[in-house]
C-alpha positions as CSV (number, residue, x, y, z in Angstrom):
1,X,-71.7,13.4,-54.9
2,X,-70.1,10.3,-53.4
3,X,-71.9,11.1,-49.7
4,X,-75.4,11.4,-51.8
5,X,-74.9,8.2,-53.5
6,X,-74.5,6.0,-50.3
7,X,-77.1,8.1,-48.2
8,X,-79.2,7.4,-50.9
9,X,-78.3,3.7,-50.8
10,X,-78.8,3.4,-46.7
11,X,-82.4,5.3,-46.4
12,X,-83.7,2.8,-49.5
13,X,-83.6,0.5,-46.1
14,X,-85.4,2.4,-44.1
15,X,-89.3,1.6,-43.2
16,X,-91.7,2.6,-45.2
17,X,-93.6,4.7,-43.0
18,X,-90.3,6.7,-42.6
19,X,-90.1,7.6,-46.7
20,X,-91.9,11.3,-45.7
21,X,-90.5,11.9,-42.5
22,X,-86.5,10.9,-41.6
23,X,-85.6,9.4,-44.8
24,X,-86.6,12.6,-46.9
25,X,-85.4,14.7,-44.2
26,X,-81.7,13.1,-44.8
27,X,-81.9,12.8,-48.4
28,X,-82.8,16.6,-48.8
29,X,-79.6,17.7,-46.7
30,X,-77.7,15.0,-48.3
31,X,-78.3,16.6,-52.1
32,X,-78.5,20.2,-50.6
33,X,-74.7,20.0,-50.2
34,X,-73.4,19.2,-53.9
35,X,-76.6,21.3,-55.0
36,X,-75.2,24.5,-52.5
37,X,-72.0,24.6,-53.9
38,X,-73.2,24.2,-57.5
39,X,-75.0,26.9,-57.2
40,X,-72.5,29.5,-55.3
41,X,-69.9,28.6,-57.7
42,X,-72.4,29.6,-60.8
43,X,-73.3,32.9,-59.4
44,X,-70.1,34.4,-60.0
45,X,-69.7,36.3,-57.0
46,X,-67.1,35.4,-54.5
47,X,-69.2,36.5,-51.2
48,X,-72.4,34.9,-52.5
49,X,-70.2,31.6,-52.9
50,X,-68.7,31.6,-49.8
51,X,-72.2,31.8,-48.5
52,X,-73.4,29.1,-50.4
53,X,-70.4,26.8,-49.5
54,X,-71.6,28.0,-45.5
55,X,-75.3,26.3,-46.6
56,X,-73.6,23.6,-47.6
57,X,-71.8,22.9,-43.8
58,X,-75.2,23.3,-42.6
59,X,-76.7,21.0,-44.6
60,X,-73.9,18.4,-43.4
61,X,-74.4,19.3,-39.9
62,X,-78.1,18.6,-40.3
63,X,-77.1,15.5,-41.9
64,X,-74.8,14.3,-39.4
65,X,-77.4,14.9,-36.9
66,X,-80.0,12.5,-38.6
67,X,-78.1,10.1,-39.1
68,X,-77.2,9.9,-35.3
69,X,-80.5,9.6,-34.9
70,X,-81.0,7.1,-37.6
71,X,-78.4,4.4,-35.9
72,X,-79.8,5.9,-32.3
73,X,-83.6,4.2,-33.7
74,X,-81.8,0.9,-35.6
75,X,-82.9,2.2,-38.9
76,X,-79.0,1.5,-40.0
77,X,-76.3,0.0,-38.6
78,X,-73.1,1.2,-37.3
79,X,-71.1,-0.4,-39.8
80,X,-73.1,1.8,-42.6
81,X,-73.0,5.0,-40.3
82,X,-69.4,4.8,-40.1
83,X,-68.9,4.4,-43.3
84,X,-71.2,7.8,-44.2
85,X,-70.2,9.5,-41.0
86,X,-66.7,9.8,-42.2
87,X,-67.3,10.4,-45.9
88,X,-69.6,13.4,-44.2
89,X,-66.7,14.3,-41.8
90,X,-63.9,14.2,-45.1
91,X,-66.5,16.4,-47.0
92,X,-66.9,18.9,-43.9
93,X,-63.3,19.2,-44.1
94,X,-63.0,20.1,-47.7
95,X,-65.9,22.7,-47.1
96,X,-63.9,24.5,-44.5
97,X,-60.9,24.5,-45.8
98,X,-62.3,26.1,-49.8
99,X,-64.0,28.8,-47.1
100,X,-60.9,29.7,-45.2
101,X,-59.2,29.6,-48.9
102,X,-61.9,31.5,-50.8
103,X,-63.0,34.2,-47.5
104,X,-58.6,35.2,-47.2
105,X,-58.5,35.3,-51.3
106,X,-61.1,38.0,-51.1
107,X,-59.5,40.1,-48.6
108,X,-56.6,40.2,-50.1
């Protein structure tokens, strides 16, 4: 929720003429990762979780990638992509590690 906040925060910079293109293109992956595992963890099925928690890394991938492309164009500044880059990187993390924990759980 942390990640959403500031990305959140940073696009509320970006031009205007950006709101339907970039910066909706990194807010949706931003809340699509909180949102992903929300909904895995409420389905009740372990598989379908794990699945859900895979969306999410996706979803951060993307994110990563747009916000490259965000400090590539100026639209923020390295300071601030440093700062979300590794919030995104300590949230990628967490992701793999509940999906190696969860997928060996449910072979057992």
């Amino acid at each position: 929720m942390d990640l959403c906040t500031i990305v959140y925060k940073i696009t509320a910079t970006f031009p205007k003429y950006e709101l339907f293109g970039l910066t909706s293109q990194i807010r949706r992956c931003a809340v699509a990762i909180p949102s992903n595992i929300a909904e895995g963890q409420i389905r009740g099925h372990m598989q379908e979780y794990i699945q859900f928690l895979r969306i999410s890394m996706a979803s951060g991938a993307e994110l990563e990638t747009q916000l490259l492309v965000a400090l590539n164009i100026e639209y923020i500044e390295k300071k601030a992509y440093d700062e979300v880059f590794d919030l995104l990187q300590e949230v990628m993390k967490m992701l793999s590690s509940l999906i190696n924990k969860l997928h060996f759980k449910s072979t057992l």
